[in-house]
VOBA-1610 file (N, C-alpha, C; in pm, whole numbers, padded with zeros to 5 digits, always signed):
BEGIN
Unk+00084-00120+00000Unk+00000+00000+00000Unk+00088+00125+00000Unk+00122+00206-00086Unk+00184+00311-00110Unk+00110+00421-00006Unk+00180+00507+00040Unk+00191+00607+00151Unk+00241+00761+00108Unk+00324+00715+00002Unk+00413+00854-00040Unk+00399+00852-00167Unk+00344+00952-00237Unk+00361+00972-00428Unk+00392+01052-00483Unk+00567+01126-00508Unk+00612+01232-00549Unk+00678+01210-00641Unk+00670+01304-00751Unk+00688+01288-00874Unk+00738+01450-00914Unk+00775+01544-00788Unk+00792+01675-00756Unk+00920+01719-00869Unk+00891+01844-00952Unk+01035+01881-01024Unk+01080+01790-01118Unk+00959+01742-01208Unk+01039+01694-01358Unk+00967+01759-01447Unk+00939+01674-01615Unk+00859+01729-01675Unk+00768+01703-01762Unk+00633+01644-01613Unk+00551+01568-01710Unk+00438+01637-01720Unk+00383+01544-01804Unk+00222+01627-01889Unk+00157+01605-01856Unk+00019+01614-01951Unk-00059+01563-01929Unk-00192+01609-01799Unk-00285+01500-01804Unk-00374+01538-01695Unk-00338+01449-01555Unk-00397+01537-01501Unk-00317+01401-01339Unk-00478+01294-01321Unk-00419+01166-01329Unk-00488+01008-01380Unk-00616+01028-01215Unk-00754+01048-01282Unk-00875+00999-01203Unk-00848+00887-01128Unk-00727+00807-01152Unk-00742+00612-01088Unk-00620+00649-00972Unk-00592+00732-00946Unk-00478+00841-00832Unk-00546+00849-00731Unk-00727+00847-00722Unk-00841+00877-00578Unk-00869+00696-00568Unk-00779+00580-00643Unk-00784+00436-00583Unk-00713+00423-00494Unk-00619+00497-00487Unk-00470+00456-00401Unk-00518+00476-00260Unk-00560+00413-00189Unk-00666+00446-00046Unk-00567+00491+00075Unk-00449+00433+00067Unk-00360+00426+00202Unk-00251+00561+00142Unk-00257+00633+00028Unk-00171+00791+00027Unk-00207+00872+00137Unk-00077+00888+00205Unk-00068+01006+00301Unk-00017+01124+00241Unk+00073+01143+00145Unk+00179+01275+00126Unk+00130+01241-00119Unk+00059+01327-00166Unk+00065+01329-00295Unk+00135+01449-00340Unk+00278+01446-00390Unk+00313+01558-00448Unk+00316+01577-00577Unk+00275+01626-00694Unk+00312+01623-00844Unk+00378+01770-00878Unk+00412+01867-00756Unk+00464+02012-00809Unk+00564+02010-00902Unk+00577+02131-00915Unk+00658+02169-01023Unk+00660+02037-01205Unk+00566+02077-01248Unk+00559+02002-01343Unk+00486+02036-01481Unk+00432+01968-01548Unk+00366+02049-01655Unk+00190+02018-01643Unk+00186+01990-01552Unk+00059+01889-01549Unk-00061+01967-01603Unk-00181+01924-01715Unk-00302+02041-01721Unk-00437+02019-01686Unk-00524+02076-01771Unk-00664+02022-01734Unk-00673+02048-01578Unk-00785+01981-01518Unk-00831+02034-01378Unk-00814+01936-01264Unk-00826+01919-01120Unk-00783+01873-01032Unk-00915+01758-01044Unk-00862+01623-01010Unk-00955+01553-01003Unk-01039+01493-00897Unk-01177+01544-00944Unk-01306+01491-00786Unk-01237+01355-00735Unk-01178+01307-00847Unk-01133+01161-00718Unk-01025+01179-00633Unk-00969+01260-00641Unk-00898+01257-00491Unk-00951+01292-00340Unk-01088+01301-00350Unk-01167+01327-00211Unk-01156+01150-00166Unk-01157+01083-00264Unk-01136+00950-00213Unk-01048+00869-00074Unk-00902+01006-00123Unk-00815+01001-00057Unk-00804+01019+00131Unk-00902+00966+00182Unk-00898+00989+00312Unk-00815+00998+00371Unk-00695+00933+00376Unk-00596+00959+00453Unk-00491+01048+00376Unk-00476+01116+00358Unk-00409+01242+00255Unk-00403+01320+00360Unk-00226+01391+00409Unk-00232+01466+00513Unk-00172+01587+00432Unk-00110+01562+00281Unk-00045+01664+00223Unk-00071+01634+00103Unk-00138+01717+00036Unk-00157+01751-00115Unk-00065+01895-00187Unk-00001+01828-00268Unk+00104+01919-00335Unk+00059+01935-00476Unk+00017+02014-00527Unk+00019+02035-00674Unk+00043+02166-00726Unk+00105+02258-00678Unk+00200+02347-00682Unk+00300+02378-00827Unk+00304+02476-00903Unk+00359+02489-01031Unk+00360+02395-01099Unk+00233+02473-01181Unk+00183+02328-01314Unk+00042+02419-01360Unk+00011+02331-01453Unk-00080+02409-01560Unk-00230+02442-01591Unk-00243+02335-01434Unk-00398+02341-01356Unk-00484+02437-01397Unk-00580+02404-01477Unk-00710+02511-01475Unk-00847+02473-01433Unk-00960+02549-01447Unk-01106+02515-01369Unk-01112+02606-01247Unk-01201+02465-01146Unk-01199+02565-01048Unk-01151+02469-00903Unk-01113+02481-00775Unk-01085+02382-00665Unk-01221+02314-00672Unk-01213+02225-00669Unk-01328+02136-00628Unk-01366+02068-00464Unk-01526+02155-00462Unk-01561+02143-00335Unk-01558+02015-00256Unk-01555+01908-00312Unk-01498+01767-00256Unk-01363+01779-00186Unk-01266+01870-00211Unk-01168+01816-00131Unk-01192+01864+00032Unk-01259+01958+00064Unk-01301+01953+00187Unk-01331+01809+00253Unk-01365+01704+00208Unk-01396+01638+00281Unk-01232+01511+00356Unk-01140+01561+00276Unk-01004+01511+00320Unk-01007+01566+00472Unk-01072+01492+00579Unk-01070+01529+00666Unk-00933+01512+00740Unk-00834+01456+00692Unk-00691+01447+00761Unk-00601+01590+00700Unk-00584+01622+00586Unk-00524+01701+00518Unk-00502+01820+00645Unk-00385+01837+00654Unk-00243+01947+00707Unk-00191+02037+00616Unk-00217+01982+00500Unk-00107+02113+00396Unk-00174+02072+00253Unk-00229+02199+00228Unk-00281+02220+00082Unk-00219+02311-00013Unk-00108+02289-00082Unk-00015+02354-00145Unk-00071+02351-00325Unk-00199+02457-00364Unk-00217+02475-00515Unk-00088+02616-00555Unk-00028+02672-00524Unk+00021+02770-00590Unk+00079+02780-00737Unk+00064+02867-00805Unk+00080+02877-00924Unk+00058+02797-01003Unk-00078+02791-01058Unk-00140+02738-01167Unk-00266+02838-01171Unk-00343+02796-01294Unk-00409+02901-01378Unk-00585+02880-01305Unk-00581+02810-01182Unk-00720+02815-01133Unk-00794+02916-01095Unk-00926+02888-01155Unk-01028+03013-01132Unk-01154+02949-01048Unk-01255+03074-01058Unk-01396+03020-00969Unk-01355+03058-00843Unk-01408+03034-00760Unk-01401+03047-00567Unk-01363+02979-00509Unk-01330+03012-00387Unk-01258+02907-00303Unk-01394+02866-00190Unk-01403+02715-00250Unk-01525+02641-00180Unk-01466+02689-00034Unk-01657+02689+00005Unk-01653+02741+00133Unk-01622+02562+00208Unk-01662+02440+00114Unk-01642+02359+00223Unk-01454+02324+00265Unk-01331+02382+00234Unk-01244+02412+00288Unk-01256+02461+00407Unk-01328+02498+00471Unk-01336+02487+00623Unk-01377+02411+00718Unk-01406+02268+00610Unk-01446+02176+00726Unk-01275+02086+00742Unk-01134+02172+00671Unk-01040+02091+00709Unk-00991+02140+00812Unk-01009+02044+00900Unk-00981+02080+01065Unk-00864+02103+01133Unk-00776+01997+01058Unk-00646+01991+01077Unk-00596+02104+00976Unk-00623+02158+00865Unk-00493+02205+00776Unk-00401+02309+00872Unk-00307+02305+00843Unk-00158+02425+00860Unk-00128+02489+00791Unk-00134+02475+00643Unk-00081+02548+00571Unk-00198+02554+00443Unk-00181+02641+00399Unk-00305+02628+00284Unk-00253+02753+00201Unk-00214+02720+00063Unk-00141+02813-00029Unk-00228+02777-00151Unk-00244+02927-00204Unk-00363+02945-00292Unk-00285+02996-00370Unk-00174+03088-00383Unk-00155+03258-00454Unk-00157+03174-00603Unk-00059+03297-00667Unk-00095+03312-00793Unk-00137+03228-00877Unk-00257+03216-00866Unk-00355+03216-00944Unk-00451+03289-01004Unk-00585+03256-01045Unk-00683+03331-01119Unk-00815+03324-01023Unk-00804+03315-00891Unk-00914+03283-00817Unk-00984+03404-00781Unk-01127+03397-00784Unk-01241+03493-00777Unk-01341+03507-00663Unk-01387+03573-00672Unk-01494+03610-00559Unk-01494+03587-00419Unk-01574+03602-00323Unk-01519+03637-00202Unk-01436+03563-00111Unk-01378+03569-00021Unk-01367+03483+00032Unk-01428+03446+00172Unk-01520+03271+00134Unk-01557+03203+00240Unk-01564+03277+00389Unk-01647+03287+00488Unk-01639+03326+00621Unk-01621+03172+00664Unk-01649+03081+00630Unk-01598+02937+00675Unk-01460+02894+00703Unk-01403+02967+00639Unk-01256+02957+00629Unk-01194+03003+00820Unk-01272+03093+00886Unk-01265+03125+01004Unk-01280+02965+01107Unk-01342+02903+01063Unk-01375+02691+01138Unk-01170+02659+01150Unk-01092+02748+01073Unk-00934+02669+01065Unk-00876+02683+01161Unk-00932+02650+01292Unk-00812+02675+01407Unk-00669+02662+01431Unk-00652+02528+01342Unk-00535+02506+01379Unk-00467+02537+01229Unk-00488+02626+01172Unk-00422+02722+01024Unk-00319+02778+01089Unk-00195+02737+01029Unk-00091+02865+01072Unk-00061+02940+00945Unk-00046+02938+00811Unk-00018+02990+00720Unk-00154+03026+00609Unk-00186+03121+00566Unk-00285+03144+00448Unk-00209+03226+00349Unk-00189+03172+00243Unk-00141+03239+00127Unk-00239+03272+00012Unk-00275+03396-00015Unk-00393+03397-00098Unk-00388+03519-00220Unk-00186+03530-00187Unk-00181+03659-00298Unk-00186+03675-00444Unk-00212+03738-00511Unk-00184+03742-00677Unk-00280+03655-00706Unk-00442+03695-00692Unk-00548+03625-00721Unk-00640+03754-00775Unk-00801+03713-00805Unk-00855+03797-00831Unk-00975+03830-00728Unk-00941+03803-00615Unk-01005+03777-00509Unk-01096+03931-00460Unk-01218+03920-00448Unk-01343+04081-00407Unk-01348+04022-00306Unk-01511+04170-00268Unk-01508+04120-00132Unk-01448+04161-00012Unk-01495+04173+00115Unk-01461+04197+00243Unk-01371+04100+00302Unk-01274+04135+00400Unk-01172+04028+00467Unk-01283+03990+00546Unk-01303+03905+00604Unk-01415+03820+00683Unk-01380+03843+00799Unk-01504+03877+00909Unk-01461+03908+00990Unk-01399+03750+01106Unk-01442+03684+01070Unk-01415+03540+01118Unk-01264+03489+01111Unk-01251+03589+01042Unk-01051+03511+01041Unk-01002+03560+01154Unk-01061+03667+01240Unk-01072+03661+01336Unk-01053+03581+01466Unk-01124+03471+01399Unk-01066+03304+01520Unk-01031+03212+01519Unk-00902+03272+01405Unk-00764+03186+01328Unk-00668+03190+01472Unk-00672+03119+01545Unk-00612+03214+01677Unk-00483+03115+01654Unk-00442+03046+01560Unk-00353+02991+01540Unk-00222+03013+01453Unk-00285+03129+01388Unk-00226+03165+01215Unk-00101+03258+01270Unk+00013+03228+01219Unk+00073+03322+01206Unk+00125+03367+01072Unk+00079+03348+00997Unk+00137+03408+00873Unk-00014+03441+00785Unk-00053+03590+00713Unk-00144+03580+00638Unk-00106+03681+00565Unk-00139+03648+00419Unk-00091+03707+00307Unk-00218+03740+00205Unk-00280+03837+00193Unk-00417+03865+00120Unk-00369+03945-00006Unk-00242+04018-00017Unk-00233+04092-00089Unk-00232+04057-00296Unk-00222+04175-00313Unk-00251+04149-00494Unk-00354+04122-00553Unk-00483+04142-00454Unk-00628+04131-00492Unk-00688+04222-00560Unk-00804+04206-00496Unk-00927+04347-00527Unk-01011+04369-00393Unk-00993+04338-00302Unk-01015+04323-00185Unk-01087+04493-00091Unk-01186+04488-00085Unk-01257+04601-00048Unk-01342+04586+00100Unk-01376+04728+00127Unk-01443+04747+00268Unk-01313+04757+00358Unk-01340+04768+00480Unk-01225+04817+00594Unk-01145+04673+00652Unk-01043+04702+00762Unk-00941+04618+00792Unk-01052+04582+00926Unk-01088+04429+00904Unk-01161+04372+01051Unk-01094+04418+01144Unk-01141+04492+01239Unk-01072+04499+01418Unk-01042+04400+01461Unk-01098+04245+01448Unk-01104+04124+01482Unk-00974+04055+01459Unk-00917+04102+01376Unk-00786+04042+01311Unk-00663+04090+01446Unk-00714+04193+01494Unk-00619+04238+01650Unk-00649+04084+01725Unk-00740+04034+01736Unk-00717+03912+01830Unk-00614+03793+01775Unk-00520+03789+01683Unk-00451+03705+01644Unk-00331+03735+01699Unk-00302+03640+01822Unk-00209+03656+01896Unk-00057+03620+01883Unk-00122+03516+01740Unk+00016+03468+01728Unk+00090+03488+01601Unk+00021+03613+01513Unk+00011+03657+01394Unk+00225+03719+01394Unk+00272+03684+01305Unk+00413+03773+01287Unk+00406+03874+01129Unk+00307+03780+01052Unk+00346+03901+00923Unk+00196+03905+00872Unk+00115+03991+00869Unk+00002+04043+00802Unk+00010+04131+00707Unk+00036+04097+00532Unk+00044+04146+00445Unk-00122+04121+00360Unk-00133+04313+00337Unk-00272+04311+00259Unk-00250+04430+00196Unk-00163+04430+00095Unk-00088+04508+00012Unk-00201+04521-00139Unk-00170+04591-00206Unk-00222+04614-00341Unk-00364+04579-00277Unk-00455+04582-00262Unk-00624+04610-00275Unk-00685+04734-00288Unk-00825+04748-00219Unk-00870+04831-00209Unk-00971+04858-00098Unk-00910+04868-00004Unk-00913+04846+00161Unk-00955+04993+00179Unk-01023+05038+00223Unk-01081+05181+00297Unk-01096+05153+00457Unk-01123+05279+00501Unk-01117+05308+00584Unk-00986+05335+00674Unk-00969+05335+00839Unk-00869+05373+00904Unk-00852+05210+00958Unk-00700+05223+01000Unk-00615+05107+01035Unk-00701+05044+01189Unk-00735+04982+01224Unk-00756+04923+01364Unk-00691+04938+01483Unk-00703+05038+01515Unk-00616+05061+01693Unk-00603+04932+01742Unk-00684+04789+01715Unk-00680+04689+01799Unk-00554+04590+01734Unk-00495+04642+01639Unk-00362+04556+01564Unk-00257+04601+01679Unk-00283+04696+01765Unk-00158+04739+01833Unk-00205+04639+01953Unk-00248+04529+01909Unk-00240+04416+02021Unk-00165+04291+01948Unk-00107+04322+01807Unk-00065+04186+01795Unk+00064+04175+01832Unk+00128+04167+01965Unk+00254+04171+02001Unk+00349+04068+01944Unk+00319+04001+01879Unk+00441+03897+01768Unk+00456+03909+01651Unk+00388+04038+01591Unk+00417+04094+01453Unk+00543+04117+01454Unk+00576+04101+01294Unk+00707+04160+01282Unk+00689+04219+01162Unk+00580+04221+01048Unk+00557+04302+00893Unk+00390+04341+00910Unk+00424+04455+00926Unk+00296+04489+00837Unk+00265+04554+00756Unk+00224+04509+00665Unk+00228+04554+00517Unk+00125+04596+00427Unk+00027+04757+00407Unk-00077+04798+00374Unk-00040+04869+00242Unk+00036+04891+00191Unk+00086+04948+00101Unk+00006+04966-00054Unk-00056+05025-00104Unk-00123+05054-00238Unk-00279+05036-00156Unk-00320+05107-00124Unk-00509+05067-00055Unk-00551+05213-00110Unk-00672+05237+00024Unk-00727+05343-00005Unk-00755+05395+00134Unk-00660+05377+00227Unk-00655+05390+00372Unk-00672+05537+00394Unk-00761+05583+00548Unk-00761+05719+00566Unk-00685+05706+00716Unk-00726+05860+00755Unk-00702+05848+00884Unk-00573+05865+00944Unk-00574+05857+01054Unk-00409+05857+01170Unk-00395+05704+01145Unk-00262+05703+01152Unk-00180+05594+01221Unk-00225+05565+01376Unk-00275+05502+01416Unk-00321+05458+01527Unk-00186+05468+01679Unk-00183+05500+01751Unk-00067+05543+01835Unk-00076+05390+01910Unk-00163+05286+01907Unk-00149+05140+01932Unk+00001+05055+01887Unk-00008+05183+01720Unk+00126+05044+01664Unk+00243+05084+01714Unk+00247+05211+01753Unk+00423+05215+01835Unk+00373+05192+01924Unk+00298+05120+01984Unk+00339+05092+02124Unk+00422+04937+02083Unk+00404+04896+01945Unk+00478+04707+01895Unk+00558+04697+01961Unk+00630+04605+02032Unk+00778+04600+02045Unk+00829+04544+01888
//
């Protein structure tokens, strides 16, 4: 019973094989860096025990398919760079376990999920260089796990959640290039383990909040 399937950094084609959601006992599927096209296949929800899905640089198009939420083991969802569009299924928040979950450059649209807030134990969200609208949710809010979140290179509108101050264990909050209004959150001058923050190209008003020098 195979456990491990990496095929990471050569240069193959093609579509990735529907008979890939038989393999019942895969824990770790990597195919990154490759040429791979066409769209991600519904049979890998098959994959129950799947704690890491890699398909990361390659030629992926469509849209994520709301089946993989149900990989209820999955820890690390690595799509970056490929040509996927459509939304990011809201049922991605029934993965309980994930840690890492990398979306960016891609072609992904419309809002993003308030479900996505269910990821307690999320430490990383990568979601830059997409085409992503829409309000930051105020629910990411009780990511109380995340320390890394990256929204920027969107289209991303309405104000910066206050809620996002309760992320205690946050070090870099980048939400660069959108179109973010309003004034900064006096309550970010509670995230004492920041080390970037990064608002740069918005439509921000207002004072600088006298919260953020208080950062160490």
């Amino acid at each position: 019973n195979v456990e491990t399937f990496t095929v990471e950094r050569n240069a193959m084609t093609g579509t990735i094989p529907t008979s890939i959601g038989s393999m019942g006992a895969l824990k770790v599927l990597n195919l990154g860096s490759n040429q791979f096209s066409g769209g991600i296949p519904v049979s890998l929800q098959n994959l129950t025990n799947l704690t890491a899905l890699s398909l990361f640089r390659n030629k992926l198009t469509g849209s994520i398919p709301a089946e993989l939420g149900s990989l209820s083991n999955l820890e690390y969802l690595n799509l970056f760079s490929n040509q996927l569009t459509g939304v990011i299924p809201a049922s991605i928040g029934n993965l309980s376990k994930l840690k890492k979950l990398m979306l960016y450059i891609n072609g992904l649209e419309g809002s993003m999920p308030s479900e996505l807030g269910n990821l307690l134990s999320l430490e990383e969200l990568h979601f830059e260089r997409n085409a992503i609208t829409g309000s930051i949710p105020i629910s990411f809010g009780n990511l109380s796990s995340l320390q890394y979140l990256n929204l920027g290179n969107n289209s991303l509108s309405g104000s910066i959640p206050k809620e996002l101050g309760n992320l205690s264990n946050l070090t870099k909050l980048y939400l660069f290039w959108n179109k973010l209004e309003g004034e900064i959150p006096l309550e970010l001058g509670n995230l004492t383990k920041i080390e970037v923050l990064s608002f740069t190209r918005n439509l921000l008003t207002g004072v600088i909040p006298a919260s953020i020098g208080q950062l160490p």
